[in-house]
N, C-alpha and C positions, 0 to 999 in steps of 0.2 A: 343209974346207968353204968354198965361197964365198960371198960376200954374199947371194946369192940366197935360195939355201937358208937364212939363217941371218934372213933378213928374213922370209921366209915363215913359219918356226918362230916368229917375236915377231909375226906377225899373227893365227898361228894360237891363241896362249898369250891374245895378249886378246882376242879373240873368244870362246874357253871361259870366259874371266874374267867378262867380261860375261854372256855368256848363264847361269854358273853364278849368280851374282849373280838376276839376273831369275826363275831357279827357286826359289832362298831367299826370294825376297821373295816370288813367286806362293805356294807353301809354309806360309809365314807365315799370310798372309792368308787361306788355307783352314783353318790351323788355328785365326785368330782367328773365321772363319766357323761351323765347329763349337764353339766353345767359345760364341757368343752365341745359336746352336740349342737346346744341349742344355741349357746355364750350366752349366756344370759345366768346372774347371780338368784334370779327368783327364781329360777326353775331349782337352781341347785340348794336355796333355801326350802321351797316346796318338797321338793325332794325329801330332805333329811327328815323336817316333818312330816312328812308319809312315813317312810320307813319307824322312827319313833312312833308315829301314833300304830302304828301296827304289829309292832312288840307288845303292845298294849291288849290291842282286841286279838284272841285269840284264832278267829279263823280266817281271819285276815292275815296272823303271823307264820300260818301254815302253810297257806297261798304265795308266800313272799318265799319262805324256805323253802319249798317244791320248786318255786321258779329259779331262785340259785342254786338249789342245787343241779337242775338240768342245766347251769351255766358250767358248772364241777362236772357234768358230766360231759358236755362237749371238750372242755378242755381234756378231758381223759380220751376221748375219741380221737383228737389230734396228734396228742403224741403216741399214742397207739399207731396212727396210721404213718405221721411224719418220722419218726425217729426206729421204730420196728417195722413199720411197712406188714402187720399183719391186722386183720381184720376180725380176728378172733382175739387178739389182744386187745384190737381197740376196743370191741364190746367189752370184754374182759375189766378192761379199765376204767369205762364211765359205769359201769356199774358200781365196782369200788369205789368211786369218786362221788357220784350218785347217795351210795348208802350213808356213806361215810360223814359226808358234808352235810346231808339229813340230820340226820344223829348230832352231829354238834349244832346245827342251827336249832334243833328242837332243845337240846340240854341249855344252848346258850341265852334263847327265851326265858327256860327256867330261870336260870341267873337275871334277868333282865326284869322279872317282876316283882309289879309295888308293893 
């Protein structure tokens, strides 16, 4: 192997690292979201075990990251529309939010497998 290759494999290992990072922490905080909905500790146990077991099964974790990311895209539509007041921005914005959050929730799966 040359340097190349083997520099690209260590950019590639923390980039998964981070982005799996980002999914644990997004993760978390949906399942402290459900637990202050329902109040209730089993939902928010349940919870985390959903999320875990579907890092696992592949189109179940795909499912999961299309659905946060259209949570990253609403937020981009907000401050599009609350703090710019344009509507071409705000599409503008959950798109990038949208892609972007994609992107790492699929790199961060990478990272996440056994």
């Amino acid at each position: 192997m040359d340097s190349k290759t083997i520099a690209k494999g260590i950019r590639r290992y923390e980039l998964e690292e981070s982005s799996s990072f980002f999914l644990l922490v997004e993760t978390f905080i949906c399942s402290v979201m459900i637990r202050v909905y329902f109040e209730s500790w089993a939902y928010f146990g349940l919870s985390l075990l959903f999320f875990f077991a579907a890092s696992i099964i592949r189109p179940l974790a795909l499912i999961v990251s299309i659905v946060f990311s259209l949570f990253w895209a609403m937020i981009g539509v907000v401050i599009g529309m609350a703090f710019l007041e344009s509507f071409i921005v705000a599409i503008l914005f959950a798109v990038i939010a949208f892609v972007s959050s994609l992107g790492l929730h699929i790199s961060g799966y990478e990272g996440l497998k056994v």
